[in-house]
N, C-alpha and C positions, 0 to 999 in steps of 0.2 A: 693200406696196401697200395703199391703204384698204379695209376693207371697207364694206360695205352701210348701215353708220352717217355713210357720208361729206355724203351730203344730208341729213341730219337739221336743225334749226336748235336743239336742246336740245345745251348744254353740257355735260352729263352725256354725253349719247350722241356727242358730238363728242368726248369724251376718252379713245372709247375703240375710234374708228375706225382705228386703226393697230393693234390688237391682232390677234396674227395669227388672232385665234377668227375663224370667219366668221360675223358677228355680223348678225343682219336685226334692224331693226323691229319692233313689233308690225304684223301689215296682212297682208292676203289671200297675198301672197309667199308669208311662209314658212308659215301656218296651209296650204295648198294645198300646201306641200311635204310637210312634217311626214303627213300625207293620203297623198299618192301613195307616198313611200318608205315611211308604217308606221314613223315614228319620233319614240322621245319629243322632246319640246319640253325644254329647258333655259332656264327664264324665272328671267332676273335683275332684279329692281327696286332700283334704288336712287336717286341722285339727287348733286350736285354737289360740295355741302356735305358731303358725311358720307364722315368718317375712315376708318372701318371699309370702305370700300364701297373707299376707295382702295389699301385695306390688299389686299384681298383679289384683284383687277382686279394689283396690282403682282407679287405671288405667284404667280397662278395666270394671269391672262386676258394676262398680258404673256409666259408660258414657251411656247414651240414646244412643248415637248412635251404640257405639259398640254390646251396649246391644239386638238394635232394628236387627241385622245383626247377631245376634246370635239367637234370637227368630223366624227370617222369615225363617233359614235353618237348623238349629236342632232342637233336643229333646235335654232339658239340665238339667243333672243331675248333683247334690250336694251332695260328699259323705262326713262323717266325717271318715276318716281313723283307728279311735281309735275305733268306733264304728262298722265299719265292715272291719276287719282286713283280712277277706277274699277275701276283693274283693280288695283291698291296695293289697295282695300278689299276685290274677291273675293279675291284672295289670301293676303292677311295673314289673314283671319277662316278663309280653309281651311285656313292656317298654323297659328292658336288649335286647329280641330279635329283636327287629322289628330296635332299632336304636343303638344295640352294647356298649348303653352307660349304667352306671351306675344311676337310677332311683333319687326321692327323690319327694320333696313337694314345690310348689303345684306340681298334675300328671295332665297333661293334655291329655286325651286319647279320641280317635276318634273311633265310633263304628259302623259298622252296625246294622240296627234293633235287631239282632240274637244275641249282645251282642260282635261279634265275633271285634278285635283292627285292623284298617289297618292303623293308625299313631296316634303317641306319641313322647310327649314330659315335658317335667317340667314346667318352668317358663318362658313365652316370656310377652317380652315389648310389651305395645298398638303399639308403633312404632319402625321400626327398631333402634336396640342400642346395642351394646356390641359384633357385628357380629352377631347377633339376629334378623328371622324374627319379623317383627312387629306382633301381634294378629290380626288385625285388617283385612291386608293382608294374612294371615296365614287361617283366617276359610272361605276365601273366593275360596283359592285355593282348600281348602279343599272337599269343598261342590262341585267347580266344579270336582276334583279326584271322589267325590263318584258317581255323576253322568254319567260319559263318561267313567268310567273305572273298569269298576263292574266285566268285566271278573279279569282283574288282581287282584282285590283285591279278587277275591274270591281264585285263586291259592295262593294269598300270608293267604291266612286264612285258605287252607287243607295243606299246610306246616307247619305254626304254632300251628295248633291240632296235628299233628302228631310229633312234639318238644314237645308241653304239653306232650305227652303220651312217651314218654322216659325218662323225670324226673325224672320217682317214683324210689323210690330205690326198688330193687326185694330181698325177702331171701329164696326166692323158696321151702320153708317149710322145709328146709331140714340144719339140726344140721351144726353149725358154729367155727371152735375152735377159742374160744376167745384169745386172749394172748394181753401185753401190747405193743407190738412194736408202734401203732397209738400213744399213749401216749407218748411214748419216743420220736416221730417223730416231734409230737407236741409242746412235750417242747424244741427240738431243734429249732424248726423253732421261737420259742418265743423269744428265747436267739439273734437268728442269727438278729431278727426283733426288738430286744430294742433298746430304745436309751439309750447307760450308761451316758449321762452328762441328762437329764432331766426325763428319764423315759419313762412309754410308749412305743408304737409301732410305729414304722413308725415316719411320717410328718406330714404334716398341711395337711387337719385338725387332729387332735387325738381325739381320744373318749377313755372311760375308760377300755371298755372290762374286766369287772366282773369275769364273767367266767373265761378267758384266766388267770387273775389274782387267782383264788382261785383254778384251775388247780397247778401256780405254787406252792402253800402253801401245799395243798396235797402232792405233792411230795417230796417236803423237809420233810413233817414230815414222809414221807413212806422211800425213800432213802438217807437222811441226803444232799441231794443235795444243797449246799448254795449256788450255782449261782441262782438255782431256787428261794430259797427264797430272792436273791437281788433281782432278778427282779420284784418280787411283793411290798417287802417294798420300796422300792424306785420308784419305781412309784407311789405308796399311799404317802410317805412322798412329791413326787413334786406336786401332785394333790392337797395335803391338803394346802400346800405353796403358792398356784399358783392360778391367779384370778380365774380358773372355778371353786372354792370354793369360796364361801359365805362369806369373811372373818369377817363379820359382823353381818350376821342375821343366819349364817349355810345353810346348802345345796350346794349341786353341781348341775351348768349348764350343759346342755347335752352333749355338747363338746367345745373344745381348739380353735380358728379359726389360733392359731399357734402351734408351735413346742414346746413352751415352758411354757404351759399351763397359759399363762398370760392373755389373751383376750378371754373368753367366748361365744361360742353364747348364748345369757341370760337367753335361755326360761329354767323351771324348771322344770323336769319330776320326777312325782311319781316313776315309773319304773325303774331311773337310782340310786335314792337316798336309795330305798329299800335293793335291793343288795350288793350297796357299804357300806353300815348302817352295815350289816351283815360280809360283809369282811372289815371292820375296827376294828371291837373284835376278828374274827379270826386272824388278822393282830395284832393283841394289844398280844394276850395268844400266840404268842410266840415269842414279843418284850421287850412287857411291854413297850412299846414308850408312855409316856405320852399325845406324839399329836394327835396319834391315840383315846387314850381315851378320850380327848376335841374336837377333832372334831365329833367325834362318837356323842358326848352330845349336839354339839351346832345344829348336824342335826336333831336328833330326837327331841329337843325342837322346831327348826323351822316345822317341821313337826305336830309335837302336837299343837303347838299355830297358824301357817296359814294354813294347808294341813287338819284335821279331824274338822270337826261339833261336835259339842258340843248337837248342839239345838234337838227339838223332829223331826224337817223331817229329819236328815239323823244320828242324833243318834250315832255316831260312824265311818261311813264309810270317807275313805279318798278323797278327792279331787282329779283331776287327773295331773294340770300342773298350773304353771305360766307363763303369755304371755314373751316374748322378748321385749315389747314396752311398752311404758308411753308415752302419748303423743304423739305419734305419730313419736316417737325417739327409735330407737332399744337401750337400757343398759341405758336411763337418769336415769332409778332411782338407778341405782347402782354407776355412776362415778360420780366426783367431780375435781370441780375448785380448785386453790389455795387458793383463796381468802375465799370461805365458809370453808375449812378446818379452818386455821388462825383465822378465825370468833367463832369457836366452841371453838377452843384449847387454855388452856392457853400458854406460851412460853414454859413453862418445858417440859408439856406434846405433844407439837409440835417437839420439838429438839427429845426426844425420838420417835414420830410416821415418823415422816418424813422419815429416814434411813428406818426406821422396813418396813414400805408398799414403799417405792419407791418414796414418794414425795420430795425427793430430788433429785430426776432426769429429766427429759424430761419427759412432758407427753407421755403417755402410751396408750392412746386413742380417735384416731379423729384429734390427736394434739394440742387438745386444754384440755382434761380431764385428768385426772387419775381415771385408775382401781385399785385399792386394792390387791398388790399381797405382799407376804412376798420377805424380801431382806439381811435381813440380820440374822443370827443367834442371838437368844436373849443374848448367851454368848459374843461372839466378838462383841455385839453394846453395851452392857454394859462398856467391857473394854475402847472400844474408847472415851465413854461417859463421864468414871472414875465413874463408881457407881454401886452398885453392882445388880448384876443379878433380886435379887428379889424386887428393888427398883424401877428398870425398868419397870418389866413388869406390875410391876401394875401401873405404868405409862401408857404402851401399853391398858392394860385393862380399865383405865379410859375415855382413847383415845377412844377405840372401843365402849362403852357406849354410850358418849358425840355422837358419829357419828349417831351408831345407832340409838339413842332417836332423834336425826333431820331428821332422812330417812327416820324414820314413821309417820312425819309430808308430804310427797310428794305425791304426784299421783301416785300409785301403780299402778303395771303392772296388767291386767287381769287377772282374775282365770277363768278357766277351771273347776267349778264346779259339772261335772257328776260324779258319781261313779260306774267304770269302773272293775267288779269282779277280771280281772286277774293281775290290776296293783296294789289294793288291795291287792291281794294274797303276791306279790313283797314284800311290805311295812309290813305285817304281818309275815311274815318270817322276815326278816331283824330286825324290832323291839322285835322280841320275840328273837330271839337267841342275840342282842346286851344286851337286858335287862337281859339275864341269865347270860352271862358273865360279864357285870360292876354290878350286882345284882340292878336293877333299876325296881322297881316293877313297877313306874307309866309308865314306858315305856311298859312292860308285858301285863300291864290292855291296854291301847291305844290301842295293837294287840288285846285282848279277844274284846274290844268293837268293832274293826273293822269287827273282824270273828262272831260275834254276830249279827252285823247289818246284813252281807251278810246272814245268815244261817237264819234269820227271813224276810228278804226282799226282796231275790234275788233267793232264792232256793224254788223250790216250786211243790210238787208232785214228790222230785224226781229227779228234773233235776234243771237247773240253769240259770239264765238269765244272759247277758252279761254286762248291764247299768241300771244306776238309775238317775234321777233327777226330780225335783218338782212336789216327790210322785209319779213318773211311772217306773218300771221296764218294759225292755222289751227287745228283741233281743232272738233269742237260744243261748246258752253262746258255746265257739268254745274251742278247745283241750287245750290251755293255758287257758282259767280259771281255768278248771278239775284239769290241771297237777300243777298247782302254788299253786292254795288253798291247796291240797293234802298236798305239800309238807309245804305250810305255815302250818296245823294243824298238821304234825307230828312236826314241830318244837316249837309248842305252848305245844304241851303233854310234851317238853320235859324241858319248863320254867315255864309251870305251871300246874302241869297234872289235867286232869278232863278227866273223865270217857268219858261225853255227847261230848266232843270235836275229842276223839279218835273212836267212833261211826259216827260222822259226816263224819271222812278221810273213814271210810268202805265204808260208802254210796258214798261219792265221788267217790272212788276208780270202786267200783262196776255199777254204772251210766257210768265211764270212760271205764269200759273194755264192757260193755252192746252197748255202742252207739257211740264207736269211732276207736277201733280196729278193727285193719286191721289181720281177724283170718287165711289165707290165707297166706299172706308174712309175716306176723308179724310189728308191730309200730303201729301209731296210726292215721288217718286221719287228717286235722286243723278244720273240721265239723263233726256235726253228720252224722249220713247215714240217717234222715229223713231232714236234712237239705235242702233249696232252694237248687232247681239244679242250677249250673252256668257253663260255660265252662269248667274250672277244677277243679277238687279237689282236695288240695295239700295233701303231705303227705312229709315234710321235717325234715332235722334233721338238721341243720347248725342254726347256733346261729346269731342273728341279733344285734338290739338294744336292746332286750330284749333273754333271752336263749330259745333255745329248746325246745319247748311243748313234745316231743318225750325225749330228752334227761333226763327233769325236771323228766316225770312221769315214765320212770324206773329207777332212783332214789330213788325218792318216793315209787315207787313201793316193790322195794326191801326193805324196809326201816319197810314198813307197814307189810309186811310178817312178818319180825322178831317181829313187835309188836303183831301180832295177832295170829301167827302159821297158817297162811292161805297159802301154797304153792302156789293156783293161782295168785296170784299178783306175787311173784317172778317170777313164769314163764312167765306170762306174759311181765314183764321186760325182762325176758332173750330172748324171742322171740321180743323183740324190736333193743336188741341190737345186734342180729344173722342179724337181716334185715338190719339195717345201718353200720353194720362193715365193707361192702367193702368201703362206704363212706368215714369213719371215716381213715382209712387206704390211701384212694386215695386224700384226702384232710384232713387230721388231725387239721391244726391251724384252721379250720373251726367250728368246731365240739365239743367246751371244756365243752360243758354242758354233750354230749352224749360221753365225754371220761372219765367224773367223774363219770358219773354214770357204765361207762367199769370198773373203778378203784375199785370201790363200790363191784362188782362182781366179780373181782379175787382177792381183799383182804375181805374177809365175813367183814360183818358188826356187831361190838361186840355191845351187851347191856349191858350195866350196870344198873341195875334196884337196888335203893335205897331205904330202909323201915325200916320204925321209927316214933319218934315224937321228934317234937321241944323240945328243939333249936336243938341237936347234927346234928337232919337229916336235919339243912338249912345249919350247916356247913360242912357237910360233902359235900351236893351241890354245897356251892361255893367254895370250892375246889376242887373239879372236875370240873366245870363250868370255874374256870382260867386256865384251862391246854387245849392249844390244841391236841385235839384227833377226828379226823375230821372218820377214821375211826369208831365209837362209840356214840350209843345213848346214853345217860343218862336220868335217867326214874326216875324220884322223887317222891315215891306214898305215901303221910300222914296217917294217921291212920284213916280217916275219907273217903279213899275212900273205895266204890263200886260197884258191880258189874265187876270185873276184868276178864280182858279175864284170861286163863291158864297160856298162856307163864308171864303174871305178876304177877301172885297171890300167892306172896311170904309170908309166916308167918308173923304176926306182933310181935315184940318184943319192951320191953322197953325201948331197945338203938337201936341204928343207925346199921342196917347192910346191905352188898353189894353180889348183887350177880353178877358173871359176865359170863355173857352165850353170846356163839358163835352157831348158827343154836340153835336145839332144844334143845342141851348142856350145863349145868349151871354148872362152880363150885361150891364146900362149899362155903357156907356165908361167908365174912372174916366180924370180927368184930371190925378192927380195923383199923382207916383211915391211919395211914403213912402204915401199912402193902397193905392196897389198893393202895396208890399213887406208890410205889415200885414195884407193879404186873401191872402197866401200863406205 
């Protein structure tokens, strides 16, 4: 019989309403029972996609008995991570203190009634394995700790409130001078932290680090710095090469489980592909790397064809992930035998794939598979081949075809079908700014329909819900919706302007500084102030798996000033980034969301606001649009808009002209585009 996860509309928590745990919700229920009976909480977080979370839910939350032994001594609560991203952050950071280690998924966290953590941990086996208590053994000790040791656990809970309350960053309301040294600190520590033979930071595992990445690009184009800009194209050029790309359908896996970007963990994140979508055109306008602009293409097509709904329930909004498993197999539907390649390929076309992805070596995973990673350059496998480059690769391409068209014959990994506003927001930016740059309308439109669907489905009186699926939006939406969509619609005004769109960033903006600002120190809370009360309330700026809600929206913030001539949003920003400076400063490679948007502020932010009529004014667009100028909005307003705020309500004329204004400051018009491209 279902339990208590049966109304839920999160797939995570719908996966595991049949489990015989009597499993609640987070919500007054069971915090009210857990109260009245005096019994710890057992709070699990995890989330759709993640292997481990299935692993563990198969083991233990599917066994009667373990299930019935968890039912007679807690209260058990099922969180979806994605869905309450607030309570993922108190917990994982009580995680960090309580056992020193670094957090992840599943979270298994022990509570008292009061919500307050006296043990945590990740992922344990039903039985002891891996130097791992067993679960089994694990909630039995536990239940006796809560009972006979209530004194200790409660000094270990007014120590850990009073660690909560040292967190916040303070800016003591009082003027900060901003300067770039965090910046510089940052980009040294980035340098000190790559690998120069594959890329990246660090080891196993690697993740992509976005930000850190489009930190360095900013600054090549600010200081001509080329170690900065290796660092980011050649990390983009090994990612694009390297299995945790899609080399087949497009998209990036979340992360490397090596060094050398060849083995993936499989699952797919909206969140990770958004970002990189968008730093692969900034990467492209000031390479012109043509793999940049095929991978750029092959993600947003996977994106467009399995990640957005078409149909009338979601209309435009994006999908939020793809499982890691098929079958019951972490990566089956991505890896491949010898024998089914051989099967597909003619001989030509094998002698050519084989070198290209690796199949002529040892498998590459499990020992028995091959992952798809690139191996050899298309020029040197040509030559060894004896045939020329362009002979080849449409060899490689027929290859890739032939593969794909048998992939989408297998048992596909799970979707993750909620529609989550702020990883939306992600994927809206990313596709609007990659679409202005490759000039790719249907990519543009896919961002209008996504920002469309949210702004009639999700937003509502005003303020904004956090999730949607079959037909219910619900949740208060948390500081990263606010700060993403923000920044997603000033990047839509700037690939496709509309009026109703740049009206939509005010209200955002203004809802963001109304119900989230911290007016006091300055930044932005990760709740509203009418938000559920819970132990704490964060208010960070360090950038995770996804950037900065603090960092994104004085960015944004900044950004929308110049579009409107509204100074509170600038200051607003500027009181964001006075509060996290010492941060940014005492930890910089932390922080690249909230060091761009530093960067943003000590180099003003130019507009370039464009007026005409077709054609002259769509090419004058994309040629601005192929130049990196990451300092610099470009504002393309047609002859058909209105309603224009001041700062854009430039004359219309019957050619193409530019103006280029810094703060409230406009040059003359120039009317002539090499004379513009010259003056930037």
């Amino acid at each position: 019989m279902p339990n208590r996860l049966a109304g839920e509309t999160s797939p995570y928590l719908l996966q595991h309403k049949d489990n015989p745990v009597d499993w609640y919700p987070w919500g007054p229920e069971a915090l009210a029972r857990a109260k009245k009976e005096d019994k710890p909480i057992l709070l699990s977080i995890g989330y759709s996609a993640c292997h481990w979370c299935h692993v563990m839910a198969h083991e233990s939350f599917e066994d009667p008995g373990v299930a019935s032994a968890m039912n007679r001594m807690f209260v058990n609560i099922k969180v979806d991570r994605e869905e309450r991203p607030d309570l993922d952050q108190i917990y994982q950071l009580a995680h960090q203190m309580l056992s020193r280690r670094q957090g992840g998924w599943p979270l298994t966290v022990f509570l008292t009634p009061d919500q307050l953590p006296f043990f945590a941990g990740t992922y344990f086996p039903k039985v002891p394995r891996y130097g791992m208590t067993g679960f089994t053994e694990l909630i039995g000790n536990i239940a006796a700790i809560y009972r006979e040791r209530q004194a200790d656990i409660g000094r270990q809970n007014e120590a850990l409130l009073e660690a909560f309350g040292r967190i916040h960053p303070k800016g003591g309301g009082q003027r900060v001078a901003l300067a770039p040294t965090p910046i510089e600190d940052a980009l040294a520590a980035s340098k000190a932290n790559f690998d120069p033979v594959h890329g990246g930071f660090g080891g196993a595992p690697k993740f992509p680090h976005p930000a850190e990445l489009q930190l360095c690009l900013r600054r090549y184009a600010a200081t001509g710095d080329e170690a900065a800009l290796h660092v980011a194209v050649h990390t983009l050029e090994r990612m694009a090469l390297g299995g945790i790309y899609d080399q087949l359908g497009g998209g990036f896996s979340r992360y490397s489980v090596d060094a050398e970007w060849m083995i993936p963990h499989f699952e797919k994140m909206l969140y990770d592909n958004g970002p990189l979508l968008g730093l692969l055109a900034d990467a492209w306008t000031v390479t012109r790397e043509p793999l940049f602009e095929r991978v750029a293409a092959q993600t947003a097509e996977w994106v467009m064809r399995e990640m957005q709904e078409g149909g009338s329930d979601h209309s435009g909004g994006y999908y939020s992930s793809l499982d890691a498993d098929s079958e019951h197999e972490e990566g089956k539907f991505y890896v491949w035998t010898l024998e089914e390649i051989k099967a597909l390929l003619s001989p030509e076309e094998f002698n050519a794939a084989a070198p290209y992805w690796g199949f002529d070596g040892p498998p590459n995973f499990e020992s028995a598979h091959w992952h798809l990673h690139v191996t050899r350059n298309p020029v040197a496998l040509a030559q060894h081949l004896g045939m020329d480059v362009k002979h080849c690769m449409t060899l490689i391409e027929r290859s890739r075809s032939r593969l794909f068209a048998a992939r989408e014959h297998r048992v596909r990994p799970g979707r993750d079908e909620k529609i989550l506003t702020s990883w939306n927001a992600l994927m809206i930016g990313g596709m609007a700014r990659a679409g202005a740059v490759f000039c790719r309308s249907t990519w543009i439109e896919s961002a209008r329909r996504a920002i469309d669907f949210i702004r009639t489905t999700l937003w509502r009186d005003g303020r904004l819900l956090a999730t949607y699926k079959d037909g219910r939006a619900h949740l208060n939406a948390y500081l990263d919706d606010y700060a993403y969509l923000l920044a997603a619609a000033i990047e839509l005004v700037q690939a496709d302007y509309s009026s109703r769109t740049l009206e939509f960033a005010t209200q955002l903006a203004d809802a963001l500084l109304t119900h989230f600002e911290d007016r006091n120190e300055g930044g932005f809370y990760f709740t509203s102030h009418d938000h559920e009360n819970l132990i704490h309330r964060s208010k960070t700026g360090h950038d995770n798996a996804t950037p900065s809600g603090n960092g994104v929206a004085a960015f944004a913030l900044q950004r929308l000033s110049c579009l409107t001539g509204e100074l509170r949003y600038a200051q607003a920003a500027q009181r964001t980034l006075e509060c996290f400076y010492p941060a940014m400063c005492a930890q910089p490679a932390g922080h690249a969301s909230l060091l761009v948007a530093l960067e943003e502020s000590l180099t003003p932010t130019r507009t370039i606001i464009l007026r005409g009529a077709p054609p002259d004014l769509g090419r004058w667009q994309r040629a601005l649009a192929e130049r990196y100028l990451p300092s610099s909005m470009i504002v393309t307003i047609g002859p058909e808009a209105q309603l224009l705020p001041p700062v854009l309500a430039k004359p219309l004329a019957d050619r193409a002209q530019a103006w280029v204004c810094e703060g409230a400051m406009c040059r003359a018009p120039v009317s002539n585009l090499e004379n513009l491209l010259a003056t930037l």
